[in-house]
C-alpha positions as CSV (number, residue, x, y, z in Angstrom):
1,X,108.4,148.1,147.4
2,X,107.5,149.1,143.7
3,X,109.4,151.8,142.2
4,X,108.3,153.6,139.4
5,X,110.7,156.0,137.0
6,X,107.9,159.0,134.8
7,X,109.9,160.8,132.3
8,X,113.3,160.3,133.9
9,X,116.2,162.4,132.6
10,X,120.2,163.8,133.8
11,X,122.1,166.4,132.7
12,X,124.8,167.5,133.5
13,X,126.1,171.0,133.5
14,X,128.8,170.2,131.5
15,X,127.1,168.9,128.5
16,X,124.8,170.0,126.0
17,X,122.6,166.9,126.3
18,X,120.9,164.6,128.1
19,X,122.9,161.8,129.3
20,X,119.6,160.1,129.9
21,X,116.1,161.0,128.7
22,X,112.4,159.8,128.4
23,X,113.0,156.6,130.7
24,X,109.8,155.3,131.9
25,X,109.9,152.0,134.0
26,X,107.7,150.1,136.6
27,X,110.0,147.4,138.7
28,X,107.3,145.2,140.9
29,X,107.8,144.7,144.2
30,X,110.3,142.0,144.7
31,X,111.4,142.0,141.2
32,X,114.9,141.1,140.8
33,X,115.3,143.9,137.9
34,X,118.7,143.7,136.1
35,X,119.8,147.2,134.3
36,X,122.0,145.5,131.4
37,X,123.8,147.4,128.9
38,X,127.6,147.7,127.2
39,X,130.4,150.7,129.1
40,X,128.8,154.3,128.9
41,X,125.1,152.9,128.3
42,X,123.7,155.6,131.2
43,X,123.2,152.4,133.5
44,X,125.1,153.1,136.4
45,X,124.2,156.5,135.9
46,X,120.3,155.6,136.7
47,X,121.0,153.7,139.5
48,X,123.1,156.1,141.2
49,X,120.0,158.3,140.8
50,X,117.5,156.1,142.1
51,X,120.1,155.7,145.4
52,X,119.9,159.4,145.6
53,X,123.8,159.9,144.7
54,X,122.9,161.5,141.5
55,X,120.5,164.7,141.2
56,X,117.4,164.1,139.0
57,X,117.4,166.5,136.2
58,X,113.7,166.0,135.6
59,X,110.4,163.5,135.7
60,X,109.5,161.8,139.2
61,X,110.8,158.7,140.7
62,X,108.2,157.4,142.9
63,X,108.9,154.8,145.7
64,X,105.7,152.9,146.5
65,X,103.2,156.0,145.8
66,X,106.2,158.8,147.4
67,X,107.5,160.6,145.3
68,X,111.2,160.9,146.1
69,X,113.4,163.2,144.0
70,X,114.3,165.3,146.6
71,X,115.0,163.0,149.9
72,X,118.2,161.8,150.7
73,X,119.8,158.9,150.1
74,X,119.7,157.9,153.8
75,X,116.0,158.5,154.0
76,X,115.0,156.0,151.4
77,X,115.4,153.1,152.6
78,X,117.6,151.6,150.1
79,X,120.9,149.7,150.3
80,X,123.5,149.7,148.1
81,X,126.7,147.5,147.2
82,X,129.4,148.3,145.2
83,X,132.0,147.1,142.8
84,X,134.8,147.6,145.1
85,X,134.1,146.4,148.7
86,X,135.0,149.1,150.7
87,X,134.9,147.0,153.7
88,X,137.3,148.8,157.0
89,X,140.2,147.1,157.0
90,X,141.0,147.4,160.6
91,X,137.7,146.3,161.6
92,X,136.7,142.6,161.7
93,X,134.4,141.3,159.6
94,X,131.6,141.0,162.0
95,X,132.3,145.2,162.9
96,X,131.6,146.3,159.5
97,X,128.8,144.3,158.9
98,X,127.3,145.7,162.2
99,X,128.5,149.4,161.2
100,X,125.4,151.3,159.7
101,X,123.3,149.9,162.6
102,X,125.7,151.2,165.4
103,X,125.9,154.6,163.5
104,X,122.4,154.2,163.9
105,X,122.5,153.9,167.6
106,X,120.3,150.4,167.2
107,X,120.5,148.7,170.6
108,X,123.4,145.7,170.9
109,X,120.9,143.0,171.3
110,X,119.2,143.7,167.5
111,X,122.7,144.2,166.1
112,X,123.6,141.0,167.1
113,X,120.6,139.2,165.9
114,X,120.6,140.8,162.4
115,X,124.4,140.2,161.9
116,X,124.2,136.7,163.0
117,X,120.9,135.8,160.6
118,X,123.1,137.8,157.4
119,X,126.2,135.4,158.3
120,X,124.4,132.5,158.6
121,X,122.2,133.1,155.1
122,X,125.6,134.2,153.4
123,X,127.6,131.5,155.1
124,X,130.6,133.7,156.7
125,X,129.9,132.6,160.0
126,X,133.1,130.8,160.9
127,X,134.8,134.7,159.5
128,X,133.4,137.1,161.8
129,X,135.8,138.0,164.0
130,X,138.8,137.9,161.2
131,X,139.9,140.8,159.3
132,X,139.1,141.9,155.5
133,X,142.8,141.4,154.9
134,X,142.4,137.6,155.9
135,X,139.4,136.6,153.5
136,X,138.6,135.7,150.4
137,X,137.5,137.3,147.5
138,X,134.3,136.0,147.4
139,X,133.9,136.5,151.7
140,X,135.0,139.9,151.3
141,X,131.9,140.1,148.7
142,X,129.5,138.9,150.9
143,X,130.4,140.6,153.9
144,X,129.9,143.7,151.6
145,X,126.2,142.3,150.9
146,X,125.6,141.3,154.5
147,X,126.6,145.1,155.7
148,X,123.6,145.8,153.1
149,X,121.8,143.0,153.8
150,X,121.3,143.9,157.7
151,X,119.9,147.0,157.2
152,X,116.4,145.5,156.1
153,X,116.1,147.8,153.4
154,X,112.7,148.0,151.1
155,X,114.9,148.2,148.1
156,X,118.6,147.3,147.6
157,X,120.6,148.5,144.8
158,X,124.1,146.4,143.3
159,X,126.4,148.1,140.9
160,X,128.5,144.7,139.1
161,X,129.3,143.5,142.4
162,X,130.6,140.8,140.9
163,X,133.0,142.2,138.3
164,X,136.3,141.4,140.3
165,X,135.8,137.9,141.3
166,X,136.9,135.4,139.2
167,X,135.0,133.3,136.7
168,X,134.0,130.5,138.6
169,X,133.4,132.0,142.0
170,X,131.2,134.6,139.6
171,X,129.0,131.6,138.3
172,X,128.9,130.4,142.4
173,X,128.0,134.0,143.3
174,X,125.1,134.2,140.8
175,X,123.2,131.2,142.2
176,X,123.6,132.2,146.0
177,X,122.8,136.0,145.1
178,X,119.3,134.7,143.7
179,X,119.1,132.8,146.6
180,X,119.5,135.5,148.9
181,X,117.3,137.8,147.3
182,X,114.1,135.0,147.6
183,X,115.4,134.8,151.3
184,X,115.2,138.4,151.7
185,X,112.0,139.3,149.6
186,X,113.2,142.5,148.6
187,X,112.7,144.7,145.6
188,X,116.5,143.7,143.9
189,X,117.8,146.7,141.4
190,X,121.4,145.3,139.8
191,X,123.3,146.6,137.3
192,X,125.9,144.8,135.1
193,X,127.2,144.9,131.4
194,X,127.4,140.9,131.5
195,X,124.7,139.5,129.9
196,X,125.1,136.2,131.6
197,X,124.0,137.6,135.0
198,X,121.4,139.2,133.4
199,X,119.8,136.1,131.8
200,X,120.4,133.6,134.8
201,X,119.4,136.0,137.7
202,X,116.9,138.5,136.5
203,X,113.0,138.3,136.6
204,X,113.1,141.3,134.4
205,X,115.9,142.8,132.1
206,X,116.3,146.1,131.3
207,X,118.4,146.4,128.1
208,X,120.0,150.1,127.6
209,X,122.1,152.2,125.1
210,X,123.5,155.3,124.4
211,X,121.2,156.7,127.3
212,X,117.9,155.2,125.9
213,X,116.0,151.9,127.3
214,X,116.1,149.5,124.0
215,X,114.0,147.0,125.7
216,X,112.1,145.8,129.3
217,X,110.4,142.4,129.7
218,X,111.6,138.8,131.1
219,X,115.1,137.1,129.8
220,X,113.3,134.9,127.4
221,X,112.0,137.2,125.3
222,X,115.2,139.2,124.9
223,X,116.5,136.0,123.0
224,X,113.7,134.9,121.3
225,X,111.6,138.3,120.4
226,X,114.4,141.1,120.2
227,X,112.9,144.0,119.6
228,X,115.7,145.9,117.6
229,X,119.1,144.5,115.9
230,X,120.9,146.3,118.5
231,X,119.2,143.8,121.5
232,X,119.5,140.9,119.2
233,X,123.2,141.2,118.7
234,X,123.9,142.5,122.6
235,X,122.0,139.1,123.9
236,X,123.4,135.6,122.9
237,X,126.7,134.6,122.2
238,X,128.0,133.4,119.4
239,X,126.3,136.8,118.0
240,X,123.2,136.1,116.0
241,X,124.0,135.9,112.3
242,X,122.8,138.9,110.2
243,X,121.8,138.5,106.6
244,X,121.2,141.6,104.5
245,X,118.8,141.4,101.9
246,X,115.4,142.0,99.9
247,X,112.4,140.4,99.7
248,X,111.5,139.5,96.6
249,X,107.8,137.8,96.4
250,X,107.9,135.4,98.7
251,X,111.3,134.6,99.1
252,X,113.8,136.3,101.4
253,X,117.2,136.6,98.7
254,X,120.8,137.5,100.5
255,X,122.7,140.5,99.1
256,X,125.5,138.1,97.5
257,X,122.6,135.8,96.2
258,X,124.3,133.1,98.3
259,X,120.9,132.2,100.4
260,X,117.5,132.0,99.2
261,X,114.7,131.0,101.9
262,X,110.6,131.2,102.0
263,X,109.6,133.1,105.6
264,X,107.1,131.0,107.3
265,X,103.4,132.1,106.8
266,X,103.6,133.9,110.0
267,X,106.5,135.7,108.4
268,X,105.3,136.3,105.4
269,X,102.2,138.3,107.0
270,X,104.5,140.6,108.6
271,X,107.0,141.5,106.2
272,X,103.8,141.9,103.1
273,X,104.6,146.0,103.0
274,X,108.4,144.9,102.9
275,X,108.2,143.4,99.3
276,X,111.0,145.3,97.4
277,X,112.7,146.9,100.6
278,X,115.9,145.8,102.3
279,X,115.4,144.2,105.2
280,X,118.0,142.0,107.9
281,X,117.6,138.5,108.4
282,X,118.6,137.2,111.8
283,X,119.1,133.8,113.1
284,X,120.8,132.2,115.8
285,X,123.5,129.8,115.5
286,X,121.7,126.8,117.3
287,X,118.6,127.4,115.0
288,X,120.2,125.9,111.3
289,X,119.6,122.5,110.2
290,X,121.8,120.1,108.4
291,X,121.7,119.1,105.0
292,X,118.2,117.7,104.2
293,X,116.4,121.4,103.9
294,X,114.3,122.2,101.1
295,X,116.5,125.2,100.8
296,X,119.8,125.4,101.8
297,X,122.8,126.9,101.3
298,X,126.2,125.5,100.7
299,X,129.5,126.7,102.9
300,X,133.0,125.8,103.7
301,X,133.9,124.7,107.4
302,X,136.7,127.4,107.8
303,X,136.9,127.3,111.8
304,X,135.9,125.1,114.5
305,X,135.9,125.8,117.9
306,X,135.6,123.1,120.1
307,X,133.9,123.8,123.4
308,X,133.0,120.3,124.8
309,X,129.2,119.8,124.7
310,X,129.4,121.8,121.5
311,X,131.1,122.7,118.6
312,X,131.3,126.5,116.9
313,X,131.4,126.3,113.3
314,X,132.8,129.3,111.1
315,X,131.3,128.5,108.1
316,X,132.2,130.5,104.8
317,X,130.2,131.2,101.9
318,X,131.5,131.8,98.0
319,X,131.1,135.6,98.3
320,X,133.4,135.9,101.2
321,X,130.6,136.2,104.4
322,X,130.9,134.1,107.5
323,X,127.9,132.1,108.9
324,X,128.4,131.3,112.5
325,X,126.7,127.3,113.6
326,X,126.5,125.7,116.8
327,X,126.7,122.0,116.3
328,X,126.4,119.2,119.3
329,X,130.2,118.3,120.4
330,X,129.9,114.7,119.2
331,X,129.4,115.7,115.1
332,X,131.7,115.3,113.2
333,X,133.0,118.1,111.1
334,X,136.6,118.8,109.5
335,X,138.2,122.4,108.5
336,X,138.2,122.6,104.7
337,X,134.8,120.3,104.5
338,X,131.8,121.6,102.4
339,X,128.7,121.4,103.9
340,X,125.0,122.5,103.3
341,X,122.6,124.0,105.7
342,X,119.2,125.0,106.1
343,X,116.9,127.2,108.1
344,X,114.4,126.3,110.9
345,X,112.0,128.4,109.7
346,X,110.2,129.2,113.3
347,X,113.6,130.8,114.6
348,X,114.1,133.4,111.5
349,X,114.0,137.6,113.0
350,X,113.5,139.9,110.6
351,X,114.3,143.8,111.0
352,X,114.4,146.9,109.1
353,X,117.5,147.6,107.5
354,X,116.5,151.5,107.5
355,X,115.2,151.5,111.3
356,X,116.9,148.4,112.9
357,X,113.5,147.5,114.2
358,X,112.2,144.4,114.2
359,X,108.9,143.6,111.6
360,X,106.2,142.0,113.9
């Protein structure tokens, strides 16, 4: 089912402004839509209101071509899993999976067929008849989706259900949650602050902050076309490296004078009513090149962190700055070793340093 947020806003009672405001998204049906953003963002907030557990303060959330502001949360068709599991512990696992269908008064027969097909497609069936208590983690997770999961909804909303499992049963639960949404077919709505779960499970990322959408489209282009510096830092880790500076002619010229480097012609077009301004350089750390650059710029290896297949280089410049550099594990570099870099030109961002935009 598509769902489609006009205008959306909240406010609460208890402030003067909008926690959210002027949110305007399309998510396909059977997207799997992530809702990404840092603690406070408004992201929990919006899902909470497209479940129908928040009020809409105004614009129209439409599911399909209904428009549903007003209808219930159990009129929506729409399931929901949390952060916490809130499975019963007295019941076995196979009991609350089958719960909102009995509450429902669905006849034993279809019960048993749509728990069943859930165990089997989240592999717990060898757990049904223990108890919460006796599980996993990572079973008590999935019998949290499968209680979701049986319902058949149109749309099914997650809220960091992963955020208390541990980091490699995470990195298992991403995979099998992309899986199961293929499986299911379902329009998936997931929010999270990790941006790791955004990039490997989405088919579209919505970035948020302070209340505002930053940026929508697929994971790719978060990394390689950020719109602002505030999605270009928030995606990618180590942190894209920042360079403040002017542009001088044709040349981009650091603040401390330390780098020096000629945009490609691309570039060049873009940032032609920039001539004279300040403007932000941004690069990622994979994106440098080593020593035979027409123009580079010269650094001491201060720390390296070694992280197998790679190597993070903290590389400082004369005036003080630190240039982060992702190197493959097996070169060789030493603490207290000077080195000179360059730029691939095809991977330079550059943004307004008045707006934080990027120049196009």
């Amino acid at each position: 089912m598509k769902v489609t947020l006009n205008n959306i806003g909240k406010k609460y009672e208890s402030r003067e402004d909008f926690t959210l405001r002027n949110i305007n998204l399309e998510i396909e049906d059977k997207d799997f839509c992530v809702i990404l953003g840092p603690s406070g963002c408004g992201k929990t907030t919006l899902l909470r209101m497209i479940a129908g557990l928040n009020s809409i303060t105004e614009g129209d959330l439409l599911f399909g071509e209904k428009r549903v502001n007003k209808l219930a949360s159990k009129d929506r068709d729409i399931a929901m899993v949390f952060q916490s599991y809130a499975l019963y512990p007295h019941m076995t696992v196979y009991d609350n999976m089958a719960f909102s269908l009995s509450m429902r008064k669905e006849r034993k027969n279809v019960i048993n067929e749509r728990v069943m097909e859930a165990a089997k497609l989240l592999q717990i069936e060898n757990y049904l008849y223990s108890k919460p208590s006796d599980i996993s983690g990572g079973q008590r997770q999935r019998v949290a989706l499968g209680r979701a999961i049986v319902r058949k909804p149109s749309v099914f909303l997650m809220d960091e259900p992963l955020s208390n499992l541990d980091a490699k049963l995470r990195e298992h639960m991403r995979i099998e949650l992309v899986r199961i949404h293929k499986a299911l077919g379902t329009t998936s709505i997931y929010v999270t602050h990790d941006q790791v779960e955004a990039m490997t499970m989405a088919t579209k990322i919505v970035l948020m902050n302070d209340g505002k959408i930053q940026q929508v489209g697929k994971p790719y282009e978060f990394y390689e076309r950020p719109q602002n510096m505030f999605v270009a830092k928030f995606i990618g880790s180590p942190t894209i490296n920042t360079i403040k500076g002017k542009m001088e002619g044709k040349k981009f010229v650091s603040e401390d004078g330390m780098i020096s480097v000629t945009p490609s012609e691309k570039d060049l077009k873009a940032l032609a009513n920039h001539v004279g301004k300040d403007v932000y350089l941004g690069i990622r750390s994979e994106r440098f090149v080593s020593g035979e650059a027409e123009e580079c710029f010269e650094g001491t290896v201060d720390v390296i962190e070694v992280l197998g297949k790679e190597k993070t280089l903290f590389v400082k410049l004369k005036s003080g700055k630190d240039i982060v550099i992702t190197v493959p594990g097996y070169y060789a570099y030493e603490v207290g070793e000077k080195h000179t870099f360059g730029f691939d030109l095809d991977a330079l961002h550059f943004f307004d340093a008045e707006t934080e935009e990027r120049i196009n």
